[in-house]
N, C-alpha and C positions, 0 to 999 in steps of 0.2 A: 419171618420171625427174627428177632432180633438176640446174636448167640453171644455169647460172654466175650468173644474176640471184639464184636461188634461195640461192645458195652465201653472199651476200651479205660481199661483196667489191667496194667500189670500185677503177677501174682505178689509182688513185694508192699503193692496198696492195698489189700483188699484189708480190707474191718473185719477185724479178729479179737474177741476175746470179749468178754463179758469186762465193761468199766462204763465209770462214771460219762453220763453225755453221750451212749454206741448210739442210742436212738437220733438223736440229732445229727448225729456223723452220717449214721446212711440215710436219714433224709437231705442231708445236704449234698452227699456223695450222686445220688440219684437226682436230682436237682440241679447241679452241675453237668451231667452227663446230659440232661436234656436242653438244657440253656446253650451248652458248648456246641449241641448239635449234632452232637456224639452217638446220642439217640434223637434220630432226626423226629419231625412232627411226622404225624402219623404212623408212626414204626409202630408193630405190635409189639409188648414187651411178652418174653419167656420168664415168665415168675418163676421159676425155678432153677433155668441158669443163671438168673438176677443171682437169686440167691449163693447157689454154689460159688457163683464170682466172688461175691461179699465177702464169702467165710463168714455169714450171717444165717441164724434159724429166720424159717420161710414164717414162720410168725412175727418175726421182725420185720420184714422183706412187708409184706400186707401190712400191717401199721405203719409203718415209712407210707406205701400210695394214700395209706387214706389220708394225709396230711397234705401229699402232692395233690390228690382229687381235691381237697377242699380248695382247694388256691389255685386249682383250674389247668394243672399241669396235665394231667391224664384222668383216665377216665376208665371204665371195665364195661361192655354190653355184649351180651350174650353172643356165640357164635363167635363172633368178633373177639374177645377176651380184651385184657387191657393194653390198651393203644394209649398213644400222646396223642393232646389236644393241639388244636392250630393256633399258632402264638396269639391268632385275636380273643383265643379265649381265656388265658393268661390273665389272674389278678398281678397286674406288673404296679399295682399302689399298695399292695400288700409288703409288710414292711422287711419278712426274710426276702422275699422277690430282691425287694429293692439291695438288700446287702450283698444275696447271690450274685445280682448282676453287675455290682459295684466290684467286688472281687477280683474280677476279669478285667476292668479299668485299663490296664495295663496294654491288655490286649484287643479291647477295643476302647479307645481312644474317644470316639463318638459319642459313646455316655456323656463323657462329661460334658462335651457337647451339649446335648438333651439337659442336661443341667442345669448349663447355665441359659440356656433359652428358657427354662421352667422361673430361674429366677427372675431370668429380668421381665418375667411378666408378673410375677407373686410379689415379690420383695419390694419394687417400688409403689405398687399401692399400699402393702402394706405400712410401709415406712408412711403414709397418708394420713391410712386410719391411726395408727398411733399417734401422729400430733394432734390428731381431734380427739381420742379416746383414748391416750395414754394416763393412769395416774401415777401417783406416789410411786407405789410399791412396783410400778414398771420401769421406772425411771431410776428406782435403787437398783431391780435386777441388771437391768444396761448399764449401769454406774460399776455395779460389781466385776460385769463382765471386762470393761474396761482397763478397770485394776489390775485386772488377771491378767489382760495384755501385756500391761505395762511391766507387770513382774515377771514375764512366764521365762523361765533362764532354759528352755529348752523347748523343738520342734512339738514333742506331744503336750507341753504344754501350753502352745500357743493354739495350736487345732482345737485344742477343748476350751480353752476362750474364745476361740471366734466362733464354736458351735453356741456355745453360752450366748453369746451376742446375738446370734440369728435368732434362737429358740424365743432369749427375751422380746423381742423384736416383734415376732408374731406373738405373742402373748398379749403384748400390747398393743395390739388389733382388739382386741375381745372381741372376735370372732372366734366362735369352737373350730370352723370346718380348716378356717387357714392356719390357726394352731397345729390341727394334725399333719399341715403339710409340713409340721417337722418331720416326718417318720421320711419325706425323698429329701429335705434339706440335709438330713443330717450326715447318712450312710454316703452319699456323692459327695456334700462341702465337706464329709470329713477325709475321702480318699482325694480327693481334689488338693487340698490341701497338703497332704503328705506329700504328693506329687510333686507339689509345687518348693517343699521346704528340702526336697530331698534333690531338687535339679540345681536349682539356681538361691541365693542368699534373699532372704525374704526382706525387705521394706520395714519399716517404720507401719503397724495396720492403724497405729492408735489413732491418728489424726484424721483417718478417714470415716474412721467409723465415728471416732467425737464430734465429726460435723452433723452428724444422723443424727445422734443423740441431742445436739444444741438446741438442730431444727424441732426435733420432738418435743425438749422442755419448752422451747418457744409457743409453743401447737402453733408451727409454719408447715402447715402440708406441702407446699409447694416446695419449701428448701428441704423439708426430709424427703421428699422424690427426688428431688435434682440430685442432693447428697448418694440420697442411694444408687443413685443411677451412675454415678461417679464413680463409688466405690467399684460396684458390678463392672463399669469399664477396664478399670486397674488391674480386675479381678481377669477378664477374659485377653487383656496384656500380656499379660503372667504365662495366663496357659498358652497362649499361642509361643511365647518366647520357649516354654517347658518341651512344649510339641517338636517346636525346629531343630531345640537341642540334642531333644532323641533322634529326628530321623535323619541329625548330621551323622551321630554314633551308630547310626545301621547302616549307614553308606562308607563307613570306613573299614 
């Protein structure tokens, strides 16, 4: 069994008090605990020192797993009681997944990794389909998003332009399915990016993505691949330089 020491939780964190958003706290606080490892796969969990940990009602405690069970975190079987699932059974494309485990970024470094290998297999087909099926009103969203580059006089406003860029970007795919591969592009290129604006002085982005976008109004499939392939290069420059600079500052 798995006992409130185990849960690893000091008394000064536990979720306490009735407010706005308790439910999502300890599904995330629980969700955490299992992603970190904290509560390892297969642990059984104690539903009731869960709870006393929390400083949460055990009615809270059961509606928090059932949200964990639907997204394949744990599970409850007779005898047995409720155990954690084996990470293969993890919806990890389900979109809190993807934010939990972006969260951690910090501390595992290999996500973004996972990333940017996700990208550069999505993004330059994508950039494809958009110069063969990109229209109008794809070509303003990219235009827009551009703008916002060129204006953004601050870190988080630059991160919400380049999400704007990407999102437009698969939209104009008109594809549905690569559309919804917003929900991993966004939570990773968005911590990715902080990462990157908070280590080292960011680039000029406008020019690289405006070649994406040229290749697009052209409908040149081949030069909005190459473009975006570019860019993604730039992009995994960045983080390797990000990478080196942190594990200069852990060795010193």
């Amino acid at each position: 069994m798995v006992g409130s020491e185990g849960l690893g939780v000091r008394e000064s964190s536990r979720v306490t008090g009735i407010q706005r958003g308790l439910h999502g706290q300890i599904v995330e606080e629980m969700a955490q605990r299992i992603l970190s490892g904290t509560i390892p796969e297969g642990a059984t969990i104690n539903v009731t020192e869960l709870q006393s940990d929390l400083g949460v009602s055990l009615t809270a405690v059961r509606e928090a797993l059932k949200v964990l069970t639907a997204k394949g975190l744990v599970d409850a079987r007779q005898k047995r009681g409720t155990f954690v699932r084996p990470r293969s059974d993890w919806n990890l494309l389900d979109a809190d997944m993807i934010r939990w485990h972006f969260k951690d970024a910090d501390a595992r470094p290999e996500l973004l990794e996972e990333l940017h290998e996700v990208r550069g297999i999505v993004e330059p087909a994508a950039a494809r389909l958009a110069a063969v099926r990109g229209d109008d009103s794809n070509l303003a969203a990219l235009d827009e998003a551009l703008a916002a580059m060129e204006s953004a006089e601050d870190d988080l406003a630059a991160v919400a332009a380049d999400l704007a860029f990407h999102r437009a970007l698969l939209a104009a795919t008109g594809n549905e399915l690569l559309t919804k591969m917003e929900v991993i592009m966004e939570t990773g290129l968005a911590d990715r990016d902080r990462l990157v604006h908070k280590v080292k002085p960011s680039g000029d982005p406008v020019p690289s993505h405006r070649r994406v976008v040229d290749a697009v109004r052209a409908h040149d499939p081949d030069a909005a691949e190459l473009a975006m392939r570019q860019l993604l290069a730039k992009a995994a420059e960045d983080l390797t330089e990000v990478r080196g600079s942190a594990s200069r500052k852990g060795r010193r």
